[in-house]
C-alpha positions in Angstrom: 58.7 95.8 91.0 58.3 96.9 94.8 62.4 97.5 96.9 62.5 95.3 99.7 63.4 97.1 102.7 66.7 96.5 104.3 65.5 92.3 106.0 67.8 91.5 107.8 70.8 89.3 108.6 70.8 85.5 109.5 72.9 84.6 112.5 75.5 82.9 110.7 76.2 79.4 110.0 79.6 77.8 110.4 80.4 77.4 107.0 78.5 80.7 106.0 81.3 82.3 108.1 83.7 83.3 104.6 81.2 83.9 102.3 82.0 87.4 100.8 78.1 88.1 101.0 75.5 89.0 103.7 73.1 86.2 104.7 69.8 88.1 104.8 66.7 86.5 106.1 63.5 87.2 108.3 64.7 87.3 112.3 62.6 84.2 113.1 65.4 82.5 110.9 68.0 83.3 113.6 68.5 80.2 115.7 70.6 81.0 118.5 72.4 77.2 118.1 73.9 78.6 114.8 75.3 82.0 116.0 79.1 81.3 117.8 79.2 82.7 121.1 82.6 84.1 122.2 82.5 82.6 125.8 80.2 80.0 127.1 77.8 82.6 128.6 78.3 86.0 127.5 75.4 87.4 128.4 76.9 86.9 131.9 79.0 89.6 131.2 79.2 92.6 133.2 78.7 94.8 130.8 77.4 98.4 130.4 80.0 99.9 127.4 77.4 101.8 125.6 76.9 105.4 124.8 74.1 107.5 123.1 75.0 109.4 120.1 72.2 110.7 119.3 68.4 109.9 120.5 67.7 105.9 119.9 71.0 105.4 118.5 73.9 103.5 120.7 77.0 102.5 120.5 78.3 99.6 122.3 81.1 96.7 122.2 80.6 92.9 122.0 79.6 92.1 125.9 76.9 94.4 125.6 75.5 93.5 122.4 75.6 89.5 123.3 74.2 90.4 126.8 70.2 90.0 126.5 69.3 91.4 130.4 71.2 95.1 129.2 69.3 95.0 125.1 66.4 94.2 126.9 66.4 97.4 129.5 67.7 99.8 126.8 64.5 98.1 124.7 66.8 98.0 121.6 64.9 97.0 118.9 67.9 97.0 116.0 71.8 95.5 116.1 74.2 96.3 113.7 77.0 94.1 114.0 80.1 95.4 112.2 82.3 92.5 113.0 83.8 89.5 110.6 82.7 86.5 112.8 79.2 85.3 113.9 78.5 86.5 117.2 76.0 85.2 120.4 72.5 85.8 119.5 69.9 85.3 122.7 67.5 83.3 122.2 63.9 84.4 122.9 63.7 82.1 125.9 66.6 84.8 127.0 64.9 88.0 125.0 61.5 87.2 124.5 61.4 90.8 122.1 64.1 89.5 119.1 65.8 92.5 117.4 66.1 93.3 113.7 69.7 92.4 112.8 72.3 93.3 110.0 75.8 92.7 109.9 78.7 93.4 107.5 82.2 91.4 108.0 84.6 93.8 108.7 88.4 93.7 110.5 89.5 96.4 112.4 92.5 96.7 109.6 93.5 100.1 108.4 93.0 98.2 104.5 89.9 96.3 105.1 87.3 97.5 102.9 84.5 99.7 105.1 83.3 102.2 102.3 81.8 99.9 100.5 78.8 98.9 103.2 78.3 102.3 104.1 75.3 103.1 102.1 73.8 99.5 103.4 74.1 100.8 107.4 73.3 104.5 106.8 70.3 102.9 105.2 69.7 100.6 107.7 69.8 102.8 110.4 67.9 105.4 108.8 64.9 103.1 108.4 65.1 101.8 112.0 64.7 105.3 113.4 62.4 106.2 111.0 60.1 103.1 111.6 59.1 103.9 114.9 59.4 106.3 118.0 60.1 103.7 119.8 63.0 101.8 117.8 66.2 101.9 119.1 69.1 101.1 117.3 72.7 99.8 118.6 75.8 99.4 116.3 78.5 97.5 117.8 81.9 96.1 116.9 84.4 94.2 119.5 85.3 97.3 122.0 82.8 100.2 120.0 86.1 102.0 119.3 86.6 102.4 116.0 84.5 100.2 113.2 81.2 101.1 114.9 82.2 104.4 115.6 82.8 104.4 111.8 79.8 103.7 110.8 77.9 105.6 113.0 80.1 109.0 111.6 78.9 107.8 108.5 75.2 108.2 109.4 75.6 110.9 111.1 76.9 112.8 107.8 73.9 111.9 105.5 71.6 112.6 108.2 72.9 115.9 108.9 75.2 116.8 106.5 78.2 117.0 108.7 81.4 116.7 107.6 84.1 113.5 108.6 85.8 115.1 110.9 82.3 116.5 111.8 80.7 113.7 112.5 84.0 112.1 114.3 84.2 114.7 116.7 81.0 114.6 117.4 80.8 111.2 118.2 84.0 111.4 119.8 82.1 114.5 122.3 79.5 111.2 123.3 82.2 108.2 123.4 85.5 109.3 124.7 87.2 105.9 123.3 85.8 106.6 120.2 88.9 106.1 117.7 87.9 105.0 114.3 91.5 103.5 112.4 93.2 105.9 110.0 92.0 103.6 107.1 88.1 104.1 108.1 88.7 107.9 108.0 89.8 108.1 104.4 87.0 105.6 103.5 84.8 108.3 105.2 86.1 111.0 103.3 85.6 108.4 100.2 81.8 108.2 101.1 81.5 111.7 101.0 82.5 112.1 97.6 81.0 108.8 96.3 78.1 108.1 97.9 76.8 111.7 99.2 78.4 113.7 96.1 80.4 115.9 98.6 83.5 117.7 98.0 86.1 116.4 100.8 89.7 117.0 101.4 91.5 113.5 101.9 93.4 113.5 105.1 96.6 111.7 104.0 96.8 114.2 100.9 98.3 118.1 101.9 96.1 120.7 101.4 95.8 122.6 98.3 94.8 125.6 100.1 
């Protein structure tokens, strides 16, 4: 049986909004009536919140992501949306080149579960870079402070084998509001051990040292 790569998500319906599941789908399926903008025209925004972490790979917050003018000039060609609510997806009459989209439903809560999707975005993002030398990848929660910034660490330390607080700082060297929530830090540590099979101290435990 041939693995599907990572398709990705359908701009979510109203009543999909809940669901403990990702909608997954091919992008032509994302109808720009079903996605829920935040303001009547976001892509009016002035926004320009985004930073590169490493080459092709951004993070932003909400107004950029919604805004089609600024994915356009940046010619991002993937979005990964780390927020619980469906967000404001342009329409091609708006962004005639339509990303590839994933997103996980995730609070900014200390106790909302993050560890879990990690493998799904490091994946995700690993086969957007690798796809092309031209794909660009953005990953973007409501300000790009701390769930974003999460999952980018997370990439960042099974692409390079970095540690947490590795791949924080580093991060935190490209986005000086970078703040990922105490709660996403231990999951990180978590994802170490779990996921990458890496010995990791947790932060809220003393050293044994």
């Amino acid at each position: 049986m041939s693995c599907v790569k990572i398709a990705i998500m359908h701009c979510h319906e109203p009543s999909a909004l809940h669901q403990p599941h990702f909608r997954w789908s091919h992008p032509l399926h994302c109808r720009a009536h079903l996605c829920q903008p935040f303001s009547p025209t976001p892509y009016t925004h002035n926004a320009r919140n985004v930073s590169e972490i490493v080459p092709r790979l951004y993070i932003s917050d909400l107004a950029f992501a919604e805004n089609p003018s600024l994915l356009s000039s940046y010619r991002i060609t993937h979005v990964l949306s780390t927020l619980p609510d469906a967000i404001f997806c342009p329409p091609p009459t708006l962004l005639p080149a339509q990303p590839t989209r994933l997103q996980i439903r995730v609070d900014d809560l200390p106790f909302a579960e993050l560890a879990a999707h990690l493998p799904t975005t490091t994946a995700f993002i690993r086969e957007a870079l690798s796809s092309s030398d031209s794909a660009r990848v953005l990953v973007h929660c409501g300000e790009g402070i701390s769930r974003s910034v999460s999952v980018v660490a997370a990439y960042l330390m099974a692409a390079y084998g970095w540690t947490p607080m590795e791949a924080i700082q580093y991060v935190k060297s490209k986005r000086r509001v970078a703040e990922p929530n105490f709660g996403f830090v231990r999951q990180l540590h978590e994802y170490a051990r779990e996921s990458l099979g890496r010995s990791c101290q947790d932060p809220m435990l003393p050293s044994t040292a």
